[in-house]
C-alpha positions as CSV (number, residue, x, y, z in Angstrom):
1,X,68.2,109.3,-21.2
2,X,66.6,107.8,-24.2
3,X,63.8,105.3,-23.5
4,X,65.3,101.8,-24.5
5,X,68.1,103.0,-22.2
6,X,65.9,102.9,-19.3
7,X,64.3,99.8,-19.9
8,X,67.4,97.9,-20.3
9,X,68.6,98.8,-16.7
10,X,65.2,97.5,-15.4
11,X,65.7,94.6,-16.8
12,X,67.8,93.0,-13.8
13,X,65.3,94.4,-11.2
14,X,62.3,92.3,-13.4
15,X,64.1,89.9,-13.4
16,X,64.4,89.1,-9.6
17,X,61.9,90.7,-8.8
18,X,59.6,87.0,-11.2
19,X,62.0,85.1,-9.4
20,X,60.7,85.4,-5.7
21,X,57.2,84.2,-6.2
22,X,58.4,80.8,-7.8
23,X,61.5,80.1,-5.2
24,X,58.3,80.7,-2.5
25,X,56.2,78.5,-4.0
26,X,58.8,76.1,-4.2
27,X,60.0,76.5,-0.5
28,X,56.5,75.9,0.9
29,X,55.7,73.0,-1.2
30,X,59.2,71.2,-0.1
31,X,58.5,72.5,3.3
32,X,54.8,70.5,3.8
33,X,55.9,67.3,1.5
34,X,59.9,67.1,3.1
35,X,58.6,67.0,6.6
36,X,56.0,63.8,5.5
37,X,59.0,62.0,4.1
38,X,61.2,63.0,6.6
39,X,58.9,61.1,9.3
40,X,58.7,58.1,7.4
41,X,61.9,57.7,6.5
42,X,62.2,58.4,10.2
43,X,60.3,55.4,11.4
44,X,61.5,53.1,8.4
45,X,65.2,53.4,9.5
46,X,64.1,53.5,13.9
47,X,65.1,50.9,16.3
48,X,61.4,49.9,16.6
49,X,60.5,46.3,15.3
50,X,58.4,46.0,12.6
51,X,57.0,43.1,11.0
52,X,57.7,41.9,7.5
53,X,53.7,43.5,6.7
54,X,54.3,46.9,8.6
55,X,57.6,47.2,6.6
56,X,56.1,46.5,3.5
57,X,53.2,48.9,4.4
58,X,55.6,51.6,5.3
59,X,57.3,51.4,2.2
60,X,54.5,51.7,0.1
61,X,53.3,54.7,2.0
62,X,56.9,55.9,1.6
63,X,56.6,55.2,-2.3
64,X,53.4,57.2,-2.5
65,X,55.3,60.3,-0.7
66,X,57.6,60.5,-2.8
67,X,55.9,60.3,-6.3
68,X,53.7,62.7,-4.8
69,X,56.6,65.3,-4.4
70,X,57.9,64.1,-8.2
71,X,54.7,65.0,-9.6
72,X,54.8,68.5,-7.2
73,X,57.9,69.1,-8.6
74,X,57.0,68.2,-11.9
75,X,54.3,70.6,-12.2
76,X,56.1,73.4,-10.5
77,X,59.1,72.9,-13.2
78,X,56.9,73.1,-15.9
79,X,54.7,76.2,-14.7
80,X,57.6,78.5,-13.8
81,X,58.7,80.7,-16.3
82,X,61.1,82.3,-14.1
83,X,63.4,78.8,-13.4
84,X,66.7,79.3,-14.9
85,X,67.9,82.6,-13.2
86,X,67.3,80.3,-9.9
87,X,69.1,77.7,-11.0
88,X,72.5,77.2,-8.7
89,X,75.0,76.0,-11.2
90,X,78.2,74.2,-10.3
91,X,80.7,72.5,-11.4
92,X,80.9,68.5,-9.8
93,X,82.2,65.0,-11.0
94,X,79.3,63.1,-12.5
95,X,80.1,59.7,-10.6
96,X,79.4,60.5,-7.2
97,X,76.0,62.4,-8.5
98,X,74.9,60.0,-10.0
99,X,75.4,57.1,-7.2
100,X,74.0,59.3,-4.6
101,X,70.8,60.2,-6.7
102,X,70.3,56.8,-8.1
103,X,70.8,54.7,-4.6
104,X,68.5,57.6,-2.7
105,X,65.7,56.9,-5.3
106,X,65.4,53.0,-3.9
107,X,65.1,53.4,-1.0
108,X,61.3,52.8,-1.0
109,X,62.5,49.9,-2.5
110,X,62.5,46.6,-1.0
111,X,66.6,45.7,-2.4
112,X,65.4,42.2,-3.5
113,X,62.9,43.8,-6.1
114,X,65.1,46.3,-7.4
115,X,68.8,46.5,-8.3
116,X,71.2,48.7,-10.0
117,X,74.2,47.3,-12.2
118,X,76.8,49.7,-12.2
119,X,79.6,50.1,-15.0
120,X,82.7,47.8,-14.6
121,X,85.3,50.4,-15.6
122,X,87.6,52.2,-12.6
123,X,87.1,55.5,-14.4
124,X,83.4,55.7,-14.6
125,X,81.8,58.9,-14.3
126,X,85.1,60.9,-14.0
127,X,83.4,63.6,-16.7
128,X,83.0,66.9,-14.6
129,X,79.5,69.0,-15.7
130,X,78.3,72.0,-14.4
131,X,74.7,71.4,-13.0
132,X,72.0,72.4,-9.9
133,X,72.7,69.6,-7.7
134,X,69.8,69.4,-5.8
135,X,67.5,69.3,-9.4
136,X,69.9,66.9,-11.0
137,X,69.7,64.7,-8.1
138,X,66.0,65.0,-7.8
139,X,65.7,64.6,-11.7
140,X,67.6,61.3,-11.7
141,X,65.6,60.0,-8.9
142,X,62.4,60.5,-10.4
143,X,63.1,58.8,-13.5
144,X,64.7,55.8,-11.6
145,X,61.2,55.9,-10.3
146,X,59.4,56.1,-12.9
147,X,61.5,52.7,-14.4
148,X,61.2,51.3,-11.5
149,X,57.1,51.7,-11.3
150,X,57.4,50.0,-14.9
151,X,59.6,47.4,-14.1
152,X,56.4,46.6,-12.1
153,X,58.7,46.4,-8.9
154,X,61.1,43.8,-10.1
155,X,64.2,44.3,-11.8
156,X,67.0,45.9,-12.3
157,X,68.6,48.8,-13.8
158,X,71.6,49.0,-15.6
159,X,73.8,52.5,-15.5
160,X,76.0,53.1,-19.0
161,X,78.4,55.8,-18.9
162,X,80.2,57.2,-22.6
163,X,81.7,60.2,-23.4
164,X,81.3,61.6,-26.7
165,X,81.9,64.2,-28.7
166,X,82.4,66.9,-25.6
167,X,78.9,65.5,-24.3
168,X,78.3,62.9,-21.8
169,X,75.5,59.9,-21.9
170,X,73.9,58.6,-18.9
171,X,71.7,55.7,-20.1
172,X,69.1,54.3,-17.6
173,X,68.2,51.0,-19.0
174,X,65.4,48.2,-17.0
175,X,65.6,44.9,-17.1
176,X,62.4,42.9,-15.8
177,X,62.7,39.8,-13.9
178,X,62.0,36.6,-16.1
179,X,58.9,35.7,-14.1
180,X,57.6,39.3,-13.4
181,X,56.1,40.0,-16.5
182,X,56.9,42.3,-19.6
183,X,57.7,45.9,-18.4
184,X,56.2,48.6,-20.0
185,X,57.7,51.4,-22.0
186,X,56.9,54.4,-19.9
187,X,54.6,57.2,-21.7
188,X,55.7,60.4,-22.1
189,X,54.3,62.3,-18.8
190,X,54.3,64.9,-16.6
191,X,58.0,63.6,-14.5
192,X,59.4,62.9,-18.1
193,X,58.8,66.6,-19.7
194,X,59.9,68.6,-16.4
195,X,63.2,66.4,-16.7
196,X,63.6,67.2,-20.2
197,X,62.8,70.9,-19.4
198,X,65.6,71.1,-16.4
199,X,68.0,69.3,-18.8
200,X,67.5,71.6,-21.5
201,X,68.0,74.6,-19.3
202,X,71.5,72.9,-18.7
203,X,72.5,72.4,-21.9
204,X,71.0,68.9,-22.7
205,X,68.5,66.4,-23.6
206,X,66.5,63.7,-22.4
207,X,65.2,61.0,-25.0
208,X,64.2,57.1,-24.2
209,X,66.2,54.6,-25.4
210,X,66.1,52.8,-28.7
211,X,64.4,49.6,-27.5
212,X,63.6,48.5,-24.3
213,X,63.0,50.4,-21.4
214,X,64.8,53.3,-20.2
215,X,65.9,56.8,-20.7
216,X,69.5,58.5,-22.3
217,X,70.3,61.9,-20.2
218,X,72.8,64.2,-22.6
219,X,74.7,67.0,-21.0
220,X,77.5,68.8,-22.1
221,X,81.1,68.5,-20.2
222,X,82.5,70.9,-18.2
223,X,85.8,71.9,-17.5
224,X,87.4,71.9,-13.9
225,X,86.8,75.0,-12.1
């Protein structure tokens, strides 16, 4: 059997064989950081009283967690050369992603500081695309985050949904409160390139928007399975 021959039917075996040491990283480092948030989440929704300073403290610490994890994840996007043969790619409706992802992100979130403004139309977010659920959802919840941390806590966000072209925009846009400041544009960093590196891998983009505050995620439609 010639050489090239050979080498081309190893090629599957190299293949998975890259992809173990990443999906174990990954599984120990959601393992530790899961289990912290887990308990606080734990004892934020409990029975047990707490007072308006314990809440507030427990959200903060919740806060902390979870950027931790985003900037885990972040790094751990970024370093793996082995990420999209372990992506899990399905088919879904955009809406119901995108409300679970977004409304998860808040919840270290005090509801008074932070709001979302959802589209008006009935037929929002009825565009199907093929994604990994879990990394879309923890994509879009890092970048609510990260306008959220800009907002400096106060705010909302407004949620655009447009279909163009075969392609479907999701634009992320903050508002500040009139008496909390002026927001500032977020810099390009480590949670912004590792979403721009998972949408790529699907097919799409990330950019900010125009003017303002916010982000513009791109991915291509997919048809019904």
């Amino acid at each position: 059997m010639p050489q090239d021959s050979r080498a081309k039917e190893r090629v599957p075996e190299v293949v998975a064989a890259r992809a173990l040491p990443g999906a174990a990283q990954e599984a120990e480092v959601y393992g530790a950081l899961g289990s912290l948030l887990g308990m606080l989440e734990v004892i934020a929704t409990d029975d047990v009283a707490l007072s308006a300073a314990q809440l507030s403290r427990l959200r903060t610490a919740l806060g902390l967690g979870q950027r931790l994890q985003q900037y885990v994840e972040s790094l751990l996007t970024l370093a793996a050369d082995d990420l999209e043969p372990r992506l899990r790619l399905s088919v879904r409706a955009l809406r119901p992603l995108v409300e679970h992802a977004l409304r998860g992100a808040l919840r270290a979130f005090d509801p008074h500081e932070i709001s979302l403004r959802w589209p008006t139309r009935a037929d929002w977010g009825s565009e199907r695309v093929r994604v990994d659920v879990s990394r879309f959802d923890r994509s879009l919840g890092a970048l609510v985050g990260v306008l959220a941390n800009n907002l400096r806590r106060a705010g909302s966000i407004d949620i655009e949904v447009e279909a163009r072209e075969g392609r479907v925009l999701l634009t992320l846009h903050g508002e500040p409160c009139s008496d909390a400041g002026d927001a500032e544009p977020p810099a390009s960093g480590l949670i912004e390139r590792a979403c721009q590196r998972l949408l790529v891998l699907h097919g799409g983009e990330l950019s900010q928007v125009a003017s303002g505050l916010g982000f513009v995620l791109t991915l291509p439609i997919a048809e019904a399975p």
